[in-house]
PQR file of N, CA, C, O and H, with PARSE charges and radii, in Angstrom:
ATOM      1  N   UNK A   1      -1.498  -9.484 -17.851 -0.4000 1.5000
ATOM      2  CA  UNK A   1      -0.987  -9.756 -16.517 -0.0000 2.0000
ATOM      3  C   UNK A   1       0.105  -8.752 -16.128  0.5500 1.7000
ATOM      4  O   UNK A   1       0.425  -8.382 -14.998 -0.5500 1.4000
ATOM      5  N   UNK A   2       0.632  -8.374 -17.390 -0.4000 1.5000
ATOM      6  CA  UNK A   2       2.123  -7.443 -16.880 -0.0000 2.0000
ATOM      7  C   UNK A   2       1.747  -5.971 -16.374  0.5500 1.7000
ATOM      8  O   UNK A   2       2.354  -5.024 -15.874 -0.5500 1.4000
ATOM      9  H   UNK A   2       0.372  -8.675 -18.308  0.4000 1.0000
ATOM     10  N   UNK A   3       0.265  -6.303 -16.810 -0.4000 1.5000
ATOM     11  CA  UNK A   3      -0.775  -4.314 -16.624 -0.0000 2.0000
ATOM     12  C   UNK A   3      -1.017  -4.491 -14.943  0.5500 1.7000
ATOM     13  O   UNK A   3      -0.746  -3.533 -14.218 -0.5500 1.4000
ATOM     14  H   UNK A   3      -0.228  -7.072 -17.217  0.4000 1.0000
ATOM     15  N   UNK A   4      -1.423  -5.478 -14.487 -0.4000 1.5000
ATOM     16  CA  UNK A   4      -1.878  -6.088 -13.061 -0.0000 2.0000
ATOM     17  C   UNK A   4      -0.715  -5.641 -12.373  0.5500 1.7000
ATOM     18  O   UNK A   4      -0.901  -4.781 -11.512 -0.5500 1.4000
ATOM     19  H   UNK A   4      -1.644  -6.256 -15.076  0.4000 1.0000
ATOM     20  N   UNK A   5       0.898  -6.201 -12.649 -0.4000 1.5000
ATOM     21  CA  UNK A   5       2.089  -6.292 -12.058 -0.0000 2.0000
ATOM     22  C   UNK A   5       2.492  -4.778 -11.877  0.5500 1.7000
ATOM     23  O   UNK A   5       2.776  -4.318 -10.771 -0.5500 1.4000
ATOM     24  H   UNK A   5       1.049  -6.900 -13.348  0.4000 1.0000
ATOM     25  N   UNK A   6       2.495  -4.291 -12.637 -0.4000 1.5000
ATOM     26  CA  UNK A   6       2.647  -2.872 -13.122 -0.0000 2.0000
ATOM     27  C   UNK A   6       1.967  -2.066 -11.505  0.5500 1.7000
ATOM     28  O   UNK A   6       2.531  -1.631 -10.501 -0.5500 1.4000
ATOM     29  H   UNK A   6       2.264  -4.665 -13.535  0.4000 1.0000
ATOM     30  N   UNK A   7       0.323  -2.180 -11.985 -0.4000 1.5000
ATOM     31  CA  UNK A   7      -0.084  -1.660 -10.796 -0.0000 2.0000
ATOM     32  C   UNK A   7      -0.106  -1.658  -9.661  0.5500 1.7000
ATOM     33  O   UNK A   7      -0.268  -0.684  -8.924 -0.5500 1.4000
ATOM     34  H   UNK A   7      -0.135  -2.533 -12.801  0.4000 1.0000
ATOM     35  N   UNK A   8       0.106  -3.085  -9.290 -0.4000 1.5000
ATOM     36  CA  UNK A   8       0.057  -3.551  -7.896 -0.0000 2.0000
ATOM     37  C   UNK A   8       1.319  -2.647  -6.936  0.5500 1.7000
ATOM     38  O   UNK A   8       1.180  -2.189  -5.802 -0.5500 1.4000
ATOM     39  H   UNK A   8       0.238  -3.876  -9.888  0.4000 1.0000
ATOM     40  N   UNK A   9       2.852  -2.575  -8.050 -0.4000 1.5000
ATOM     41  CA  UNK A   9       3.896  -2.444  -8.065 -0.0000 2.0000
ATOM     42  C   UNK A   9       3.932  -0.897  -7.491  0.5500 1.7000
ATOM     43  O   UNK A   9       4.464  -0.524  -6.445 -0.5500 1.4000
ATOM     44  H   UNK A   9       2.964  -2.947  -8.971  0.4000 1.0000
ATOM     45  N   UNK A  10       2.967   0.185  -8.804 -0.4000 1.5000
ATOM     46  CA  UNK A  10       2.920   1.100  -7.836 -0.0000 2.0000
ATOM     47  C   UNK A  10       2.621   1.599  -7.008  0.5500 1.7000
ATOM     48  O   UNK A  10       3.187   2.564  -6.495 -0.5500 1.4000
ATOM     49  H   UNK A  10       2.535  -0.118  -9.653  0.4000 1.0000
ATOM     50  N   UNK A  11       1.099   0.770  -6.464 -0.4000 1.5000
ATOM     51  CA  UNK A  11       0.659   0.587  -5.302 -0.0000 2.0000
ATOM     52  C   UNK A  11       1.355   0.507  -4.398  0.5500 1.7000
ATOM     53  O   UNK A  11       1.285   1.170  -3.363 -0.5500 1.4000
ATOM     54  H   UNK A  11       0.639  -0.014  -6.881  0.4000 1.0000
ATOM     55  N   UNK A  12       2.275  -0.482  -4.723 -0.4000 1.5000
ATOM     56  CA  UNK A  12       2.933  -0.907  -3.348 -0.0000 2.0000
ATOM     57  C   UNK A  12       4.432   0.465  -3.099  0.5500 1.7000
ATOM     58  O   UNK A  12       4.826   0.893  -2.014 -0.5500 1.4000
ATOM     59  H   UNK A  12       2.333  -1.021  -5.563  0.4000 1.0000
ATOM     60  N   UNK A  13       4.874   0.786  -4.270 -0.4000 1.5000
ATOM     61  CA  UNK A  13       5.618   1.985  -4.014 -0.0000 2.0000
ATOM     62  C   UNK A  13       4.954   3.370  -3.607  0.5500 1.7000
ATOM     63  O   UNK A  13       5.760   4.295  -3.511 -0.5500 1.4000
ATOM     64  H   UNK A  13       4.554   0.437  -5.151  0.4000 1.0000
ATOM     65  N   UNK A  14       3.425   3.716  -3.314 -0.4000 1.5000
ATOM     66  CA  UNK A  14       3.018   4.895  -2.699 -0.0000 2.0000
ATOM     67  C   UNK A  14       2.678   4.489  -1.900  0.5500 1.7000
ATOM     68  O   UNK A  14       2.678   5.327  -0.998 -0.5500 1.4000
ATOM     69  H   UNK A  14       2.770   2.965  -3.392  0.4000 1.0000
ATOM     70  N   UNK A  15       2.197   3.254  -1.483 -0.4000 1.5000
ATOM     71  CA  UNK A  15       1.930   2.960   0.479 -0.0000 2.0000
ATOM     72  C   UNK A  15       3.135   2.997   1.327  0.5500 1.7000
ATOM     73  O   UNK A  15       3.245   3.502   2.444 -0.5500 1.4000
ATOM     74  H   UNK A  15       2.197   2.574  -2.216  0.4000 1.0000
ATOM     75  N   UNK A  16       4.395   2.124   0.328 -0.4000 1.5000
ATOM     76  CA  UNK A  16       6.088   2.346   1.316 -0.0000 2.0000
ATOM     77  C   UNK A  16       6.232   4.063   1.143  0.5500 1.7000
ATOM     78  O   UNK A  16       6.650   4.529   2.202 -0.5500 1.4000
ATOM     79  H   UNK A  16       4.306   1.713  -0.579  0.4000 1.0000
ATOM     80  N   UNK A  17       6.066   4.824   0.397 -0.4000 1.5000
ATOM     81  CA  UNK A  17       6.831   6.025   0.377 -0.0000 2.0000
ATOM     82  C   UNK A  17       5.714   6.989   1.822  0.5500 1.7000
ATOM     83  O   UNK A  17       6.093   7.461   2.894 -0.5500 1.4000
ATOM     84  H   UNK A  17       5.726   4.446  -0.464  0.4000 1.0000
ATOM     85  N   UNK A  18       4.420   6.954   1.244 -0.4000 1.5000
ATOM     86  CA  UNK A  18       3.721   7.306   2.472 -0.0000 2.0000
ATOM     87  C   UNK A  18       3.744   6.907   4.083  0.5500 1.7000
ATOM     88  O   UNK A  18       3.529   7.677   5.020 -0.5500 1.4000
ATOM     89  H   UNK A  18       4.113   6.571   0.373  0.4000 1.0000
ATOM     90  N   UNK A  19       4.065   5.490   4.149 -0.4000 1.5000
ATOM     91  CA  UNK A  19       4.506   5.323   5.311 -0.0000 2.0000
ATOM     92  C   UNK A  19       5.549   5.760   5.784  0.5500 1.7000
ATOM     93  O   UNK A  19       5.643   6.027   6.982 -0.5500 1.4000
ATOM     94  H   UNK A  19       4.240   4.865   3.388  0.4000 1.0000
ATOM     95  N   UNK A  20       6.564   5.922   4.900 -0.4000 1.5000
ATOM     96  CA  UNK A  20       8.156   6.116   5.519 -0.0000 2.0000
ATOM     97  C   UNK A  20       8.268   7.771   5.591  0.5500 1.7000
ATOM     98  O   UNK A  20       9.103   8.241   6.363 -0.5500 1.4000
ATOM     99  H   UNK A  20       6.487   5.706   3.926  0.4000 1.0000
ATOM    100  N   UNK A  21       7.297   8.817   4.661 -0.4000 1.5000
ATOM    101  CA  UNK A  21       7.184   9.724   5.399 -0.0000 2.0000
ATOM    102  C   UNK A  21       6.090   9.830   6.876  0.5500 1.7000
ATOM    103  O   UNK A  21       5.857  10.938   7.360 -0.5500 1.4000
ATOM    104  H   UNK A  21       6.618   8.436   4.034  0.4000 1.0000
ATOM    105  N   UNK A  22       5.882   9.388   7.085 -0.4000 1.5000
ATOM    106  CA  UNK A  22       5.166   9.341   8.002 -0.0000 2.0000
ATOM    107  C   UNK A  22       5.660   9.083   9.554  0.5500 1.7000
ATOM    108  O   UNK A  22       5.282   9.661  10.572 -0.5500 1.4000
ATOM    109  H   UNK A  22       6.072   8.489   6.692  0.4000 1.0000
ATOM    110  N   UNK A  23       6.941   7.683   9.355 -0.4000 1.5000
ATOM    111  CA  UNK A  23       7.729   7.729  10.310 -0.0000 2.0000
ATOM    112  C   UNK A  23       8.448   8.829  10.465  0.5500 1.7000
ATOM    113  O   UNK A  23       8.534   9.485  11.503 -0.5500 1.4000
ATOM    114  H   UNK A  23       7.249   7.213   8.527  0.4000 1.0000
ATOM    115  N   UNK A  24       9.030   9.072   9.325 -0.4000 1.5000
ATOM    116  CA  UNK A  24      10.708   9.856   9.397 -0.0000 2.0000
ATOM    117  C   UNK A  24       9.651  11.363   9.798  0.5500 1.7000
ATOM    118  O   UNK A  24      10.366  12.157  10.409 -0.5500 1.4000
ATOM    119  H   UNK A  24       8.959   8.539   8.482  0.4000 1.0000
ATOM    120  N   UNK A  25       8.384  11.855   9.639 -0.4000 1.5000
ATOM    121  CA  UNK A  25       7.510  12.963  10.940 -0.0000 2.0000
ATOM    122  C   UNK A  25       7.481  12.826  11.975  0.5500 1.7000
ATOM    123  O   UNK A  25       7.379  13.842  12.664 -0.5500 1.4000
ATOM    124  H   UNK A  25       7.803  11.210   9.142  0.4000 1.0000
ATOM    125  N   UNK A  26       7.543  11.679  12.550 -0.4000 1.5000
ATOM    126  CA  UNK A  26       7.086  10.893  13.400 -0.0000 2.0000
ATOM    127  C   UNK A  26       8.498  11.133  15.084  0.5500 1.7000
ATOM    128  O   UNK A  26       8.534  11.363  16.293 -0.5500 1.4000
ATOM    129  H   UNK A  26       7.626  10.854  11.990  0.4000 1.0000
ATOM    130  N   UNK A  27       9.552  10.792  13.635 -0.4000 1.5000
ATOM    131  CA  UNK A  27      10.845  10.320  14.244 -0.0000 2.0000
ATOM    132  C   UNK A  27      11.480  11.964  14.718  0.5500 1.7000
ATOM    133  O   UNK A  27      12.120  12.250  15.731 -0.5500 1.4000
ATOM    134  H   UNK A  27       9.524  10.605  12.653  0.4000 1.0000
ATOM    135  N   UNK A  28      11.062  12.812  13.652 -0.4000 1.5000
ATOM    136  CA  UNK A  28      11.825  14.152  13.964 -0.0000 2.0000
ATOM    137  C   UNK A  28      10.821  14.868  15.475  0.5500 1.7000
ATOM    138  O   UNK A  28      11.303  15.424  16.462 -0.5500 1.4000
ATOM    139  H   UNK A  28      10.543  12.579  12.830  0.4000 1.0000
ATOM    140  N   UNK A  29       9.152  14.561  15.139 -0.4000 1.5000
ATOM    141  CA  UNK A  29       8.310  15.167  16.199 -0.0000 2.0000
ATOM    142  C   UNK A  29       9.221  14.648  17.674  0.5500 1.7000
ATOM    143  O   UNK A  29       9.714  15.420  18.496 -0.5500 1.4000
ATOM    144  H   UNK A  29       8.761  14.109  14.337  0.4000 1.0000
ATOM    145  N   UNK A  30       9.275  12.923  17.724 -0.4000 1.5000
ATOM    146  CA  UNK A  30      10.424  12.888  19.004 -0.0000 2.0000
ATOM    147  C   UNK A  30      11.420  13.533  19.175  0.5500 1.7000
ATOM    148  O   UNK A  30      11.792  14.387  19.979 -0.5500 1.4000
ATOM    149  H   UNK A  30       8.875  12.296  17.056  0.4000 1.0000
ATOM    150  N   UNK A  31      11.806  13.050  18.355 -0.4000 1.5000
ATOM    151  CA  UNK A  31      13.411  13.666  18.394 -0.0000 2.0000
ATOM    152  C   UNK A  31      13.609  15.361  18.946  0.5500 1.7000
ATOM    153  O   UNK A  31      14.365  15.871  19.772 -0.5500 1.4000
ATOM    154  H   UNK A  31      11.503  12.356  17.702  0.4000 1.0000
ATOM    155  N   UNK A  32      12.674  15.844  18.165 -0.4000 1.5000
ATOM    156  CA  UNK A  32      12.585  17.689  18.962 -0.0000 2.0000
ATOM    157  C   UNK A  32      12.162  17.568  20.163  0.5500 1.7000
ATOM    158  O   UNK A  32      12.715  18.174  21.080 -0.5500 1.4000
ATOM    159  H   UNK A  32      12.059  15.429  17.493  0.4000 1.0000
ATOM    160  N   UNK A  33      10.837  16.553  20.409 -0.4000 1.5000
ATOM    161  CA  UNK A  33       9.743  17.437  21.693 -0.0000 2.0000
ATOM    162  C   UNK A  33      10.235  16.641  22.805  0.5500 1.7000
ATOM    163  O   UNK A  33       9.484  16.834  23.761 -0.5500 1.4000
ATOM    164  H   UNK A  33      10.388  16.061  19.664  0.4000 1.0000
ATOM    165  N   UNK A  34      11.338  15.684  23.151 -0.4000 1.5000
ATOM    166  CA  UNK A  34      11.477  15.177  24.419 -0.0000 2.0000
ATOM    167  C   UNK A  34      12.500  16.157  24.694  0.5500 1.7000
ATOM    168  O   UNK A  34      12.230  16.807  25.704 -0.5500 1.4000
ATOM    169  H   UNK A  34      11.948  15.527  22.375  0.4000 1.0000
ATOM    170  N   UNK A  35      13.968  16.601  23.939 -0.4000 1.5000
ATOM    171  CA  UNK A  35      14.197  17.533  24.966 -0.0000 2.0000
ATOM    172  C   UNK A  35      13.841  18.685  25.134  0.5500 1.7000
ATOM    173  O   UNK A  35      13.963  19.277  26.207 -0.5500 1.4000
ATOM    174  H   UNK A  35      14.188  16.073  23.119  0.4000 1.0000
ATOM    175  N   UNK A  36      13.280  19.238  23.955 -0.4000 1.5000
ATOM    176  CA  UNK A  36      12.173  20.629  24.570 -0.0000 2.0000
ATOM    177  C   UNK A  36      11.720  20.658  25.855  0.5500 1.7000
ATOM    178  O   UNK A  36      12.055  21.341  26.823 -0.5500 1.4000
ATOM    179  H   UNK A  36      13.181  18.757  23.083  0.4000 1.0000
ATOM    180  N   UNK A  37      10.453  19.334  25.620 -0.4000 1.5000
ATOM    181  CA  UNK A  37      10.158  19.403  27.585 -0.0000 2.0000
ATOM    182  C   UNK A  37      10.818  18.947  28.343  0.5500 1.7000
ATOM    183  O   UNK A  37      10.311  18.894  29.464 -0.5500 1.4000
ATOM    184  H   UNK A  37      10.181  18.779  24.834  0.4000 1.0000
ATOM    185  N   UNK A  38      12.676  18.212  28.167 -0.4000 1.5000
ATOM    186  CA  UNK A  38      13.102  18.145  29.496 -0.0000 2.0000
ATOM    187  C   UNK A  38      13.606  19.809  29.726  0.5500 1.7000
ATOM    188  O   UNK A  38      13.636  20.158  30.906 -0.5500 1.4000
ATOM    189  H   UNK A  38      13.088  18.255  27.257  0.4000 1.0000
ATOM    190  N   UNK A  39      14.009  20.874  28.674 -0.4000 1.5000
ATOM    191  CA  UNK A  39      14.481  21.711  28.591 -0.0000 2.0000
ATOM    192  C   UNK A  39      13.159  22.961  29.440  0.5500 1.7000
ATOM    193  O   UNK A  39      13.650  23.976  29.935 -0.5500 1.4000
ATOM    194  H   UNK A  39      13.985  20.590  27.715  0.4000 1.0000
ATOM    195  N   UNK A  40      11.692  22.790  29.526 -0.4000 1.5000
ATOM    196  CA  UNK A  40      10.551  23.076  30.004 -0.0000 2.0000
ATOM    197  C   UNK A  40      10.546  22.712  31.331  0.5500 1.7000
ATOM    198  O   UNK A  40      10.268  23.326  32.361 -0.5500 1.4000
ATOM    199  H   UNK A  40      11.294  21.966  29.124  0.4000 1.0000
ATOM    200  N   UNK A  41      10.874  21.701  31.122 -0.4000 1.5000
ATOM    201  CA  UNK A  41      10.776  20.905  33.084 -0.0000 2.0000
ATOM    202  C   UNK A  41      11.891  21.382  34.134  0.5500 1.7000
ATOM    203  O   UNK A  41      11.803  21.520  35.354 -0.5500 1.4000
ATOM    204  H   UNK A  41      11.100  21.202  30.286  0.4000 1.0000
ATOM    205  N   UNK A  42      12.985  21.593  33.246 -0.4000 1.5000
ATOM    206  CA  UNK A  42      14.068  22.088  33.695 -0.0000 2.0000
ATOM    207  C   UNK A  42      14.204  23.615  34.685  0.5500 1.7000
ATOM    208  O   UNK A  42      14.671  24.028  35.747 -0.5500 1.4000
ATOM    209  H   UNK A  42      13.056  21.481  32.254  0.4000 1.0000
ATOM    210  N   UNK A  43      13.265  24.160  33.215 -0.4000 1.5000
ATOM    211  CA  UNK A  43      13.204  25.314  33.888 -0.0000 2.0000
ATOM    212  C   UNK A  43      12.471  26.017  34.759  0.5500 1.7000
ATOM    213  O   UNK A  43      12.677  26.987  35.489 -0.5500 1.4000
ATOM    214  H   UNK A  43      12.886  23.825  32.352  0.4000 1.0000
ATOM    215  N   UNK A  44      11.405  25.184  34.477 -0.4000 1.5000
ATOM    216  CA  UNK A  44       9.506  25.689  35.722 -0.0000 2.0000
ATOM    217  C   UNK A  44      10.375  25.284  37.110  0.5500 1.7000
ATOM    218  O   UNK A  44      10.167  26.008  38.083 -0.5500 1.4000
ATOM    219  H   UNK A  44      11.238  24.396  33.884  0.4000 1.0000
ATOM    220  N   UNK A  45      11.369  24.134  37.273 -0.4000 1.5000
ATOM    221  CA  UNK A  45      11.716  23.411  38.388 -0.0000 2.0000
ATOM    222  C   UNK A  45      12.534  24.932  38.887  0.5500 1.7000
ATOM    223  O   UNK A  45      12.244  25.424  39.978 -0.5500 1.4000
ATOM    224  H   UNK A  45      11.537  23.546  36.483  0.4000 1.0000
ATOM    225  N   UNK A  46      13.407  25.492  38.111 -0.4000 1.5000
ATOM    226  CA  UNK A  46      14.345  26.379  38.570 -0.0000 2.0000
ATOM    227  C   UNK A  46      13.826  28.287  39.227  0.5500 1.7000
ATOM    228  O   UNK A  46      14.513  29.264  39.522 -0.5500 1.4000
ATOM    229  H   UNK A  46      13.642  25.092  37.225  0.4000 1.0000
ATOM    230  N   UNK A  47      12.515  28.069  39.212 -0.4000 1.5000
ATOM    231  CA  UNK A  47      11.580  29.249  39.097 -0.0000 2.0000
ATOM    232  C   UNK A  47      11.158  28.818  40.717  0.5500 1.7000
ATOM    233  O   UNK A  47      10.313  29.471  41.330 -0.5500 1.4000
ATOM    234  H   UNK A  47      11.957  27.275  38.972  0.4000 1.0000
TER
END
């Protein structure tokens, strides 16, 4: 049973680590591309 626990365990530690990179991509892709394009919008407007 402790072989079962074992696995499940690291299972469950490469689905949290894969998800949480996945946000924290997720979080930086926002984090750059909204003011890029207000910084884009900004400027087509000023042309």
């Amino acid at each position: 049973m402790k072989f079962i626990d074992d696995l499940a365990g690291a299972i469950y530690d490469f689905l949290r680590f894969i998800l949480r990179s996945i946000s924290y991509i997720l979080t930086g892709m926002i984090i750059v591309a909204i003011p890029m394009y207000v910084f884009v919008y900004f400027f087509e407007k000023l042309q």
